[in-house]
C-alpha positions in Angstrom: 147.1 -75.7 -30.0 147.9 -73.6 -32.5 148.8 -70.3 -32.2 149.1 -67.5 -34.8 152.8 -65.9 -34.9 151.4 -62.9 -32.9 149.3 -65.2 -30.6 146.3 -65.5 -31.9 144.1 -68.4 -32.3 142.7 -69.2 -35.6 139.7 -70.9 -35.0 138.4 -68.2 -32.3 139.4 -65.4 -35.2 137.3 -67.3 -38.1 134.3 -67.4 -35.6 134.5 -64.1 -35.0 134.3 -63.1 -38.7 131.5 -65.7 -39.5 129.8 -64.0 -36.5 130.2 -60.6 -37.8 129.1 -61.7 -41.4 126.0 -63.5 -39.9 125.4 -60.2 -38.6 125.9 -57.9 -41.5 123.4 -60.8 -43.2 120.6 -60.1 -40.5 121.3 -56.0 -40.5 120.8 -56.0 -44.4 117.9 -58.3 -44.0 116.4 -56.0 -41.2 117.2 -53.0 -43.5 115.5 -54.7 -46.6 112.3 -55.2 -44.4 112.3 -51.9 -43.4 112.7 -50.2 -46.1 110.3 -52.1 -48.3 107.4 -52.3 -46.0 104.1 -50.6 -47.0 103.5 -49.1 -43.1 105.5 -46.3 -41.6 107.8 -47.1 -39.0 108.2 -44.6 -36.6 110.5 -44.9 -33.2 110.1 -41.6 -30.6 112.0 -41.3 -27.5 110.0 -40.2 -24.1 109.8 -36.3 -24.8 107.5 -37.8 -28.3 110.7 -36.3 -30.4 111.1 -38.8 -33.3 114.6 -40.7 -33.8 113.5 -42.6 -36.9 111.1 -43.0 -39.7 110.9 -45.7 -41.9 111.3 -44.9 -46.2 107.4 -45.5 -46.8 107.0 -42.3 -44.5 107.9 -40.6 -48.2 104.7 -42.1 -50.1 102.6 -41.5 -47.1 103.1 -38.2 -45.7 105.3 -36.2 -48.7 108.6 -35.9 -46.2 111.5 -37.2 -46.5 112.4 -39.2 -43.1 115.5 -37.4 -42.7 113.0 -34.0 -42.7 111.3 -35.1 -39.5 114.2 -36.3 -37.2 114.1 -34.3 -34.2 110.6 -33.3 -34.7 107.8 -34.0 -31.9 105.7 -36.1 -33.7 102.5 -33.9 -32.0 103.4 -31.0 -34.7 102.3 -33.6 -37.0 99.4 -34.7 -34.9 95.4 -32.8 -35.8 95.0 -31.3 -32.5 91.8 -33.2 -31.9 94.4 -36.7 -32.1 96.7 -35.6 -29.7 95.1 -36.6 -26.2 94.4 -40.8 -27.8 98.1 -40.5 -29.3 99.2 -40.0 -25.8 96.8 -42.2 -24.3 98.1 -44.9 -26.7 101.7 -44.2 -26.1 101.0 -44.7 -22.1 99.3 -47.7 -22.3 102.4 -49.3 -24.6 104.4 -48.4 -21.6 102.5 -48.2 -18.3 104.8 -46.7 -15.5 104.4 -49.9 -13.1 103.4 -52.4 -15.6 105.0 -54.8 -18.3 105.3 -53.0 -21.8 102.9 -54.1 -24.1 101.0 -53.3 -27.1 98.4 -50.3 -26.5 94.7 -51.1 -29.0 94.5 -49.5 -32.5 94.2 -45.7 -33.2 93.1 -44.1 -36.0 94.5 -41.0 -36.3 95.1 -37.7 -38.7 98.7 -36.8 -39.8 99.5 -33.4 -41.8 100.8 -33.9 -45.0 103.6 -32.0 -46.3 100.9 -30.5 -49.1 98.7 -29.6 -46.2 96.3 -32.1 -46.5 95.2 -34.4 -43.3 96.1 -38.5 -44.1 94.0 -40.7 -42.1 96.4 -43.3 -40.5 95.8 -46.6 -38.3 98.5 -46.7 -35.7 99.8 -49.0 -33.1 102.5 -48.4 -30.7 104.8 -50.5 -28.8 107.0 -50.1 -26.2 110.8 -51.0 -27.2 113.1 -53.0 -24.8 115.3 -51.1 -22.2 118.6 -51.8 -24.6 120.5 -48.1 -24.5 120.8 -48.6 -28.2 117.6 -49.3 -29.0 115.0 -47.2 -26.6 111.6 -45.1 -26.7 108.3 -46.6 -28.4 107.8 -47.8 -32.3 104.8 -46.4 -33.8 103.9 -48.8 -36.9 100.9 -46.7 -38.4 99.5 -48.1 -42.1 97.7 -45.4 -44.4 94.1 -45.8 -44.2 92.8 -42.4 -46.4 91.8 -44.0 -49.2 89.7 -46.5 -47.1 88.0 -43.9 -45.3 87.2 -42.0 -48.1 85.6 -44.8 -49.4 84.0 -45.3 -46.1 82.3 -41.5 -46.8 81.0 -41.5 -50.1 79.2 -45.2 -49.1 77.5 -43.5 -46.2 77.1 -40.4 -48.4 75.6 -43.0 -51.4 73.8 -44.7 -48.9 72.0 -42.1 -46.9 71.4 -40.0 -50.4 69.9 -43.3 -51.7 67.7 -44.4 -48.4 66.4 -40.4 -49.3 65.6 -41.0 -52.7 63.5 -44.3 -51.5 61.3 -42.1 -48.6 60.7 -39.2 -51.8 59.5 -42.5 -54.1 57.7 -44.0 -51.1 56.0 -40.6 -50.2 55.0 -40.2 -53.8 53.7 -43.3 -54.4 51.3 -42.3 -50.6 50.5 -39.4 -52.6 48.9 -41.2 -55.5 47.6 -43.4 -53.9 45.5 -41.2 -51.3 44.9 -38.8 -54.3 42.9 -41.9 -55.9 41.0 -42.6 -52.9 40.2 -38.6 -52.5 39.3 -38.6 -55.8 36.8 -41.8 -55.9 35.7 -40.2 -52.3 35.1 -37.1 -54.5 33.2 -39.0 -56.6 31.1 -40.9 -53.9 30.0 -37.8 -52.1 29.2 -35.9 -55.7 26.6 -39.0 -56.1 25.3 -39.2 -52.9 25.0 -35.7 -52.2 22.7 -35.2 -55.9 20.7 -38.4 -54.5 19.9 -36.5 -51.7 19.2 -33.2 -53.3 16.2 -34.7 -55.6 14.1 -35.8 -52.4 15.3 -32.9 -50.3 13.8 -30.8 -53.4 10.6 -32.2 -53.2 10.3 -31.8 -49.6 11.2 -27.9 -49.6 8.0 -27.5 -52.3 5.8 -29.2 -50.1 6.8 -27.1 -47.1 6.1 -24.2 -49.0 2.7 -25.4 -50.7 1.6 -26.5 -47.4 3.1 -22.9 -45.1 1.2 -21.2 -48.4 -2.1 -22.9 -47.5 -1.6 -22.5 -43.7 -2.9 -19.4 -42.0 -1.4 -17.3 -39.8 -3.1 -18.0 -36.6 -2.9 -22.1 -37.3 -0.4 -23.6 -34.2 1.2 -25.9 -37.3 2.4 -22.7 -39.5 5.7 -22.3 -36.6 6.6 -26.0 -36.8 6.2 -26.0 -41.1 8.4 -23.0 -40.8 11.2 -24.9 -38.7 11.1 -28.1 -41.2 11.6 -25.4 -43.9 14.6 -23.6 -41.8 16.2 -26.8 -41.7 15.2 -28.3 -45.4 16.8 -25.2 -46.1 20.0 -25.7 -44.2 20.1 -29.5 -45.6 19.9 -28.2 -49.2 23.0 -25.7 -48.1 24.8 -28.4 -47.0 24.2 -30.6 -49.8 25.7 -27.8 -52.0 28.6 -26.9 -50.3 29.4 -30.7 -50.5 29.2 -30.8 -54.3 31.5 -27.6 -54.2 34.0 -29.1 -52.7 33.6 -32.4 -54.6 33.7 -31.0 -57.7 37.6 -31.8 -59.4 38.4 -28.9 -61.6 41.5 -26.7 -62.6 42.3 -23.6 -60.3 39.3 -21.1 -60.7 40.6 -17.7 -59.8 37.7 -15.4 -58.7 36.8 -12.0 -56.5 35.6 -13.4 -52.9 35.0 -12.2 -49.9 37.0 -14.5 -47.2 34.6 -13.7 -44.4 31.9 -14.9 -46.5 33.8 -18.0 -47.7 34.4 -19.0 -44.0 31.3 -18.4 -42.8 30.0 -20.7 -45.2 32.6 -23.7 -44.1 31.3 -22.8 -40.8 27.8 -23.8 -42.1 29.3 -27.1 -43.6 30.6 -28.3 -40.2 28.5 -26.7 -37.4 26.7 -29.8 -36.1 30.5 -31.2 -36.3 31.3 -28.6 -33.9 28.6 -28.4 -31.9 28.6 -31.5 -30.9 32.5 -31.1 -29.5 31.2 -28.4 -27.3 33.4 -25.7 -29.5 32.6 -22.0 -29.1 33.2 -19.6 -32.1 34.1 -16.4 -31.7 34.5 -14.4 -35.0 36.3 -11.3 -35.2 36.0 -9.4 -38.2 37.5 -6.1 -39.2 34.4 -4.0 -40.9 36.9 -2.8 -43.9 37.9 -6.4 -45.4 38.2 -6.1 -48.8 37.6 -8.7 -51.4 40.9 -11.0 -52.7 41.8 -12.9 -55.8 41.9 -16.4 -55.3 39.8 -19.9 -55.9 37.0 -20.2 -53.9 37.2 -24.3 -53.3 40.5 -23.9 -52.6 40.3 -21.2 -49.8 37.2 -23.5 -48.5 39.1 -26.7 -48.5 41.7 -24.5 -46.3 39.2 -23.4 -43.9 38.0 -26.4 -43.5 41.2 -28.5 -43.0 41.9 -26.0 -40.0 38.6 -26.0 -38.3 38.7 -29.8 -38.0 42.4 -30.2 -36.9 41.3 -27.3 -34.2 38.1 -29.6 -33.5 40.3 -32.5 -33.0 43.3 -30.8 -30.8 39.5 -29.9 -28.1 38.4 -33.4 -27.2 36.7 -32.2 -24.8 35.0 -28.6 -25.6 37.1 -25.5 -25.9 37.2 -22.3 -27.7 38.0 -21.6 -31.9 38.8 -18.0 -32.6 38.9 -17.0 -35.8 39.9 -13.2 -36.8 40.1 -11.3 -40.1 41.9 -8.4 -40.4 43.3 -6.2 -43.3 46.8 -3.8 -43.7 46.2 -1.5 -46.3 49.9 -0.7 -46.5 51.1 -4.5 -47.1 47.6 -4.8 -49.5 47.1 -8.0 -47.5 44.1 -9.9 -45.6 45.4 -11.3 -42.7 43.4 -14.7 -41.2 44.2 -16.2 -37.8 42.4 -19.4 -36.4 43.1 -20.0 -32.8 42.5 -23.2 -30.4 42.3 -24.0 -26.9 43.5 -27.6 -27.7 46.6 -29.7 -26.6 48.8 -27.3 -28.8 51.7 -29.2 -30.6 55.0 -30.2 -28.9 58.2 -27.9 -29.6 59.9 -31.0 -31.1 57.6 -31.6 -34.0 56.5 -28.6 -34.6 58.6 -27.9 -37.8 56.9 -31.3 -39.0 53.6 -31.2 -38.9 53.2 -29.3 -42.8 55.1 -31.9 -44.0 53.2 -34.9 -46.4 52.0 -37.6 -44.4 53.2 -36.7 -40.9 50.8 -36.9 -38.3 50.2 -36.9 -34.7 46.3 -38.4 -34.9 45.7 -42.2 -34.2 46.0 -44.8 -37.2 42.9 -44.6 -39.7 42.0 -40.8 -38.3 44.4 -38.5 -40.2 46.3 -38.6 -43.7 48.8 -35.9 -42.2 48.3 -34.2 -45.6 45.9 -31.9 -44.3 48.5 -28.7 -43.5 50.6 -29.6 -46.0 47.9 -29.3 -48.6 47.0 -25.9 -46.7 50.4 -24.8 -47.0 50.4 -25.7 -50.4 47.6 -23.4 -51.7 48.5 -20.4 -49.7 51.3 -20.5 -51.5 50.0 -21.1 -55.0 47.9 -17.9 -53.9 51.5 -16.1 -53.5 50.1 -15.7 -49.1 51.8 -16.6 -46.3 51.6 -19.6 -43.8 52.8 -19.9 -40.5 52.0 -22.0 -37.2 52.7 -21.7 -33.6 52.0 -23.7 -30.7 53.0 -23.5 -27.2 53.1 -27.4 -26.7 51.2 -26.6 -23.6 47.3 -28.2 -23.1 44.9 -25.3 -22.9 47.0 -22.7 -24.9 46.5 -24.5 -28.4 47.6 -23.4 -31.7 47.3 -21.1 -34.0 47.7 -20.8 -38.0 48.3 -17.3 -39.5 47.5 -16.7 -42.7 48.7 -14.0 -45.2 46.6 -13.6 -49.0 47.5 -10.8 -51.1 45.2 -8.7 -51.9 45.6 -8.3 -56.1 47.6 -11.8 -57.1 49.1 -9.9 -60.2 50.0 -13.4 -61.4 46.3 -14.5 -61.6 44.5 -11.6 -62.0 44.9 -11.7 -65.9 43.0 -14.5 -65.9 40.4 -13.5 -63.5 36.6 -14.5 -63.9 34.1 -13.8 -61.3 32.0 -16.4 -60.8 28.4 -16.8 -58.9 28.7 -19.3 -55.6 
């Protein structure tokens, strides 16, 4: 063998340095990955202080790793992160279990500017070496990906709106055509009717004229005349509210003009078994507004009152003035099923409704709603959601409407 003049052997000695060369080879290759890969490396000991951070923590976070050493890695946690950090770093390491790899976190970091980065992490638990101990955190920046994430949900839920406002729009034209064409339809029938009605009402009068006083007939020609009479009312409230026009502002009396919706519907509500009590202050004075308009109002309420009292109840309508506000004040009160809590603040809005398919449009408050408004009034409903304590619709009208008034034209019913 040979033997090195101070005894050492040659061949052990050149092994020795290739082995230590291989080495310095895999250090600088493990220090090359390291340093040039796009995740942040991050190793903390038990306590959570961190021993090392990988270079990329620079691009990431704004620190420099050497900053954070010695820092518990929960100062750079958002506190709502904290408890699924910890949970993550137990489950790498379970106290009676074989170290493993906990599930992916997302997680928010503080920048150095302040700012929160949104960061994907995983954590491992490192071998029991005493040079190399405490769990790796390899967490990957994911900001820009969430951001993203946002503004597609954002985009997304802003365009899914912009579809409903088309779709409701489109509902809106449509069922303004059919209530136009309906318009139209009850217009023609109601002046067929008229003509013959016409007729009838001189005959009654011809004949009640001939008739004499003590003649058994002359009570019964007097009822067909009551009720000619009421037909022929009818008949022109129905061309009223027919009749397509721009807003008409006049003086009217809103006692008067419900009295005479009343009129339109009463066999409609007679034959629900619906009681009418009207209370109305003596002092009412008269408003500014459009007569059709106020009457389609009226109208729309009665019916949705009739509706919510299958089965009979009580419609309270009250009138009332406050000469300090310069406002009439109208409330219309039901006995019905009253409207659950829940949908409440829905029920003015376009095509929402509660009534079976092919029974309501749902536009009927929201066009109520609408014209109060136009009117400058007020319009507000409550409901208990409990059967038997219904609903009722307060409404507000000014008044003098300075913004009509200028163009104000009183006009005959």
């Amino acid at each position: 063998m040979s033997e090195h003049k101070f005894g050492v052997d040659i061949p052990e000695l050149q092994q020795a340095e290739q082995a230590q060369q291989a080495q310095r080879r895999m250090d600088e290759l493990f220090r090359a990955l390291i340093e040039n890969v796009v995740d942040v490396i991050t190793i903390i000991d038990a306590e959570g202080v961190i021993r090392y951070h990988s270079p990329s923590l620079e691009p990431v976070l704004g620190y420099k790793p050497a900053e954070l050493i010695g820092v518990n890695i929960v100062e750079l946690l958002h506190p709502d992160d904290v408890p699924k950090v910890n949970a993550a770093i137990k489950a790498a390491a379970p106290p009676n279990g074989t170290p493993g790899i906990a599930p992916v976190v997302e997680t928010r970091f503080r920048h150095k500017d302040g700012s929160w980065r949104n960061l994907e992490s995983i954590c491992k638990k490192l071998p029991d070496i005493p040079s190399v101990t405490g769990t790796v955190i390899n967490s990957r920046d994911i900001t820009e990906r969430k951001r993203a994430e946002e503004n597609i949900k954002k985009y997304s839920a802003e365009l899914i709106k912009r579809n409903e406002e088309i779709h409701n729009m489109t509902q809106q034209l449509w069922q303004a055509a059919k209530l136009a064409t309906m318009g139209e339809l009850v217009a023609s029938i109601a002046h067929e009717l008229n003509n013959p009605l016409t007729t009838v009402s001189l005959r009654i009068e011809s004949l009640t004229t001939k008739t004499s006083g003590d003649d058994p007939h002359l009570r019964e020609l007097e009822i067909i005349g009551k009720e000619v009479e009421r037909m022929g009312d009818l008949i022109k409230n129905l061309l009223q509210f027919s009749r397509r026009s721009q807003q008409e502002i006049s003086t009217v009396f809103v006692c008067e003009e419900i009295e005479k919706t009343l009129e339109l519907i009463h066999y409609h509500l007679r034959k629900y078994n619906i009681e009418i009590i009207k209370e109305f202050a003596h002092d009412v004075p008269k408003i500014h507004a459009d007569r059709q308009q106020l009457r389609q109002i009226f109208l729309n309420l009665f019916i949705n009152a009739s509706d919510a009292m299958p089965q009979g109840g009580t419609l309270t309508i009250r009138v009332t003035t406050s000469t300090e506000e310069k406002q009439v004040h109208i409330e219309i009160a039901d006995t019905g099923v009253g409207i659950p809590p829940e949908i409440l603040p829905k029920v003015t809005e376009p095509f929402y409704t509660t009534k079976p398919e092919g029974k309501g449009t749902g536009l009927g408050l929201a066009i109520c709603r609408r014209i109060v408004k136009e009117h400058n009034g007020k319009f507000d409903l409550t409901s208990e959601g409990v059967p038997g304590m219904g609903t009722t619709v307060r409404i507000s009208l000014p008044v003098t409407n300075g913004r009509n008034v200028a163009g104000l034209k009183d006009k005959d019913q």
